[in-house]
N, C-alpha and C positions, 0 to 999 in steps of 0.2 A: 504493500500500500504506500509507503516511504517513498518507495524508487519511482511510481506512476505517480505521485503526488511532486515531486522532484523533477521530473523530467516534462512535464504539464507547464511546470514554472518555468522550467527553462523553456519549453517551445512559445510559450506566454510572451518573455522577452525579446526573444529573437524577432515575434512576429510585431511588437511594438519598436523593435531597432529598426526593422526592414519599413514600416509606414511610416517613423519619422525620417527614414533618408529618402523615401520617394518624394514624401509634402515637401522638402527642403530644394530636393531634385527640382520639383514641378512650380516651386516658389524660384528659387534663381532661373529657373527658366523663363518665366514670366515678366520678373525684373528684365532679365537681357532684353527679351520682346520691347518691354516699354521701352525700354533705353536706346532699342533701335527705329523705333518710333520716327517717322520723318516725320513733323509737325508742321502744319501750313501757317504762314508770318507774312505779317505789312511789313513795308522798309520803306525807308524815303533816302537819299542820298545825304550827306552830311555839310552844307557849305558854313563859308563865312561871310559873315555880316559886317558892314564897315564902310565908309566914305563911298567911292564910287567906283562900282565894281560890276561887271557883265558875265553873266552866268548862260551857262547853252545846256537848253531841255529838246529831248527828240520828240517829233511829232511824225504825222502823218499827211497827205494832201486828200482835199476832198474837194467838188464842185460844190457852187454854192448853195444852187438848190439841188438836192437829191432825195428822192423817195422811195421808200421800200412798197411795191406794189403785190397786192394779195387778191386773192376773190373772196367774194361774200359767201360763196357756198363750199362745201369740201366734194369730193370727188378724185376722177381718176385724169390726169393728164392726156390730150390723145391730142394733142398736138403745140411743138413753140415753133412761132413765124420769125424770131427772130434770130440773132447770133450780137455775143457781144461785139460792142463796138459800133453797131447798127444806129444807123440817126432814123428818127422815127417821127412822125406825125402827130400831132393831137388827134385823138381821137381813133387813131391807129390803135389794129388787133394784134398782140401781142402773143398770147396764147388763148388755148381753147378747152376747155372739160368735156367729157366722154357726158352728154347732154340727155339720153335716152331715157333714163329712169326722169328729169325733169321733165324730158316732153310728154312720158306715157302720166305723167301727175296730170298735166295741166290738156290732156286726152280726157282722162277720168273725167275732173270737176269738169270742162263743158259738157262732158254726157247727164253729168248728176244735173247742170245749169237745164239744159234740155227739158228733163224730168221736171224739173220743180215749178217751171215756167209753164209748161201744160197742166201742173197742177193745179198752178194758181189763175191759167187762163179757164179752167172747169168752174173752182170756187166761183171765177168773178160772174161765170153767166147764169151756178145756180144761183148767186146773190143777186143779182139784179132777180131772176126767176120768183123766187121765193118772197123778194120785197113787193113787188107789185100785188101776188096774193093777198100778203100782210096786210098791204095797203087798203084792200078790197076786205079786209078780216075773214079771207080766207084761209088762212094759215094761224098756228098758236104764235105770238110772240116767242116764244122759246124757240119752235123751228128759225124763225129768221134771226136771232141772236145767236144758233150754232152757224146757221151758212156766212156770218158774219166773220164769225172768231174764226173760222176754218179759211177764209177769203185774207185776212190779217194773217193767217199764221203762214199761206204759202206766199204771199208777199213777202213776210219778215225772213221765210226762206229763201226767194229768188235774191234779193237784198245780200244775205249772208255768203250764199252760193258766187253770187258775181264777186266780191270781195277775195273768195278763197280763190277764184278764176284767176286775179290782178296778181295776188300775190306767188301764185305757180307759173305766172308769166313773166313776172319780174325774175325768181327766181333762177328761170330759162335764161334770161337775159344775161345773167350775173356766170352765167358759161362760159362767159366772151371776158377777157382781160385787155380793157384798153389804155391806151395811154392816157394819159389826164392831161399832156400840156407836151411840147416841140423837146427834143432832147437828145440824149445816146444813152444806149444801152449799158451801163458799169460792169453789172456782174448776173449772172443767171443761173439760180441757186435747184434748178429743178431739172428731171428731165421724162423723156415722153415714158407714159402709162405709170408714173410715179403716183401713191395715192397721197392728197392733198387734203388741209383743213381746212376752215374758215379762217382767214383772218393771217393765214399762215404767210411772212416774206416770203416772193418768190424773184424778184428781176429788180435790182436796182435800178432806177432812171435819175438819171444827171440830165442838169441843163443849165446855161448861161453861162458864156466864157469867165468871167469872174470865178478866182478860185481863194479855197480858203484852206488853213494847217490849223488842225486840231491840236492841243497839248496838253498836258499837265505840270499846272508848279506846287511844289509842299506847302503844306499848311504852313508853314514856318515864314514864307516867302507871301505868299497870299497877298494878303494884307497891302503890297507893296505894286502888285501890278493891279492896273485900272484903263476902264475904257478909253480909248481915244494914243493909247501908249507907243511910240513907235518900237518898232523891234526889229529886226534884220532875220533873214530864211535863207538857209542855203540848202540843199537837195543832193543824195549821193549821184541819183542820175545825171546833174547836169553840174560836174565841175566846173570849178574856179567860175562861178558864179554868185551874184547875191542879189536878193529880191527881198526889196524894201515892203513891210507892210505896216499894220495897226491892228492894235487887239480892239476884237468888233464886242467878242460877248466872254464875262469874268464868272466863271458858277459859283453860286451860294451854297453848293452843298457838297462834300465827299464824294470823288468817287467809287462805288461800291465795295474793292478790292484793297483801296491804296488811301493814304494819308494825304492826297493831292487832291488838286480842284481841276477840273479842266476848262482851258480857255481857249479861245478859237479867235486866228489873224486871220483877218482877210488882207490880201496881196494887192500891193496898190496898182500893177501893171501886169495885167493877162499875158502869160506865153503858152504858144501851142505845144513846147515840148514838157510842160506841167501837167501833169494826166493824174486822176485818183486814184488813191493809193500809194503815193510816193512816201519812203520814208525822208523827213526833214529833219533839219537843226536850228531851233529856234536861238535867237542873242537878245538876253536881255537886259537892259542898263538899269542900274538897281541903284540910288542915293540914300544913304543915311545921313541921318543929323551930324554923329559924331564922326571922328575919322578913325577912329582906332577899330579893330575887327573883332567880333566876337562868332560864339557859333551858340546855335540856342536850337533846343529840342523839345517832342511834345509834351507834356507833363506826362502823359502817361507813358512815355520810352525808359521813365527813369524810376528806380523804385529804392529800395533802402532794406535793411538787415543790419545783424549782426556785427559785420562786417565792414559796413559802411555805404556808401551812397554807389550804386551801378547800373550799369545800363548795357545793354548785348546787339554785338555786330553781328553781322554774318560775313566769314571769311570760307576763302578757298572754291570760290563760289563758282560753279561751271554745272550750264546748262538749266538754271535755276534753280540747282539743290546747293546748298552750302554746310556748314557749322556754326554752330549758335557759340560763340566765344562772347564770356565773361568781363564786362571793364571794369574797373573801378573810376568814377566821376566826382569833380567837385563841379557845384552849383552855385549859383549867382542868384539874382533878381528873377523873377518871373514878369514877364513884359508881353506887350498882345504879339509878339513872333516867337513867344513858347520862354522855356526857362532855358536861362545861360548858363551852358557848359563852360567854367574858368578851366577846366584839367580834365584829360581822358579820351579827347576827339579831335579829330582831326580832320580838313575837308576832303571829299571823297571816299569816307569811312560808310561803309552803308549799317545804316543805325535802325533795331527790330522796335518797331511804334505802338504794337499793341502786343497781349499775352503775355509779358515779359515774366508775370509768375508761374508760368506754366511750363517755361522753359528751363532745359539743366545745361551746364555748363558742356559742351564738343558733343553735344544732341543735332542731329540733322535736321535742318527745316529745308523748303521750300518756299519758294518767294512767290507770293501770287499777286504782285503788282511787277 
């Protein structure tokens, strides 16, 4: 009894040795996991601030006016008249919807329109019928208050009917993809027997020689650029060039992704070899009060511990994955272009703007600005 009560104990142990080094096992594995964790990060690029200084943000070129064009109905693609680059008409057919299930609708409702209109042409000649008996009190009042209600109700039918008629006709209409105004064709995002929604972009249309570069400057900077600004554009496709414009419109709110705002030059002199889509470099002349330079970052880039006051770069950074490295920062003033970095940063340091507690020191992020 000894020896089976002894050796019970001992398979006892072993079997709680063996499940604390699996949980242990199955626990540093999980750390590792996290810690190999790529985490998605904002970044803004890191400049200095100071007397009179010009800084270059990359954009894009776009026409002035451009619209994303869609139909009103979804369906299947069965035909595009166009190809990019296509100069097109107002009013011009663009592409077409496989139309058949629309046409056999608006088949239907006139056959029902048919029916209800005989119906209500029956009602009208029992009700005139039926009145004139009334009339003579050959008939109960109640007889001629049914031929009545029943003469109203296939009226309020034909009514209803011709309605659904309008709008299985429109609908038909809405088959047809036209252009809305004279232009070229940018980009065309579909192709034939593709299935399609409502509402969904299908064909960019650009129009009017006038061109304009999209961009974004950091919140940091903001504040500093304003309507009417001149700024300089130069474009990798058309070296040793520059093209003078002004900033038309300044955004009020973040872009989705990023710590920036985006603002958009229009170019003060149209050239035919500026086409949308071009990647550019914006220059912009930046005045401060003082002359001396500082660098100032979000309040929320920067956070505190232990340790002391920090804030985290992304280095080694290829292909938009990097490592999240640890600084240590001294602070200044907080002022409306974010709080001054006196120590720790340097320009063209690319500085992480949001989650910075969520992140561990040579942890992988990815830049989604």
């Amino acid at each position: 009894m000894k020896k089976t009560s002894s050796f019970k104990k001992r398979y006892y142990l072993i079997f709680l040795i063996s499940l604390l080094l699996l949980t242990t096992s199955c626990s540093n594995k999980q750390k590792k996991e996290e810690k190999a964790e790529i985490r998605p990060v904002k970044t803004q690029t890191v400049y200095t601030s100071g007397g009179n200084k010009t800084l270059i943000f990359s954009g894009e070129s776009a026409a002035d006016l451009e619209s994303n064009l869609s139909f009103k109905v979804s369906g299947t693609i069965k035909n595009i008249l166009v190809d990019v680059g296509d100069k097109v008409k107002k009013g011009q057919i663009l592409a077409l919807l496989d139309a058949e299930d629309y046409q056999l609708k608006v088949q239907e409702i006139e056959s029902a329109l048919a029916k209800v209109k005989a119906q209500n042409k029956n009602a009208k000649l029992q009700l005139e019928r039926i009145q004139a008996l009334y009339e003579n009190e050959n008939v109960a009042k109640r007889d001629y208050d049914t031929a009545k209600t029943n003469y109203q109700s296939t009226k309020a039918g034909v009514s209803t009917t011709q309605k659904q008629l309008e709008q299985a006709k429109r609908q038909l209409q809405y088959t047809y993809l036209y252009a809305p105004y004279k232009g070229a064709i940018a980009k065309i995002n579909i192709e034939k027997n593709e299935n399609i929604q409502a509402g969904q972009p299908l064909i960019i249309l650009t129009s009017g020689k006038d061109m304009i570069v999209k961009t974004s400057i950091p919140e940091t900077l903001i504040s500093k650029v304003y309507k009417g600004q001149k700024v300089t554009t130069v474009f990798d496709a058309i070296p040793n060039k520059e093209f003078s414009g002004i900033v038309k419109e300044v955004g009020v709110s973040a872009t989705k992704l990023a710590s920036t705002f985006p603002v958009t030059i229009k170019l003060q002199k149209s050239n035919l070899n500026i086409r949308p889509g071009m990647v550019a470099e914006v220059s912009f002349p930046f005045k401060f009060k003082d002359g001396k330079k500082h660098i100032f970052a979000p309040s929320n880039a920067v956070n505190e511990d232990n340790t002391g006051t920090y804030a985290y770069l992304v280095k080694e950074l290829k292909e938009g994955i990097g490592i999240a490295k640890k600084v240590t920062v001294n602070i200044g003033e907080m002022t409306d272009l974010g709080i001054e970095i006196t120590k720790g940063l340097t320009e063209g340091d690319i500085l992480i703007t949001a989650g910075i507690n969520r992140i561990q020191n040579g942890q992988k992020v990815r830049i989604l600005n």
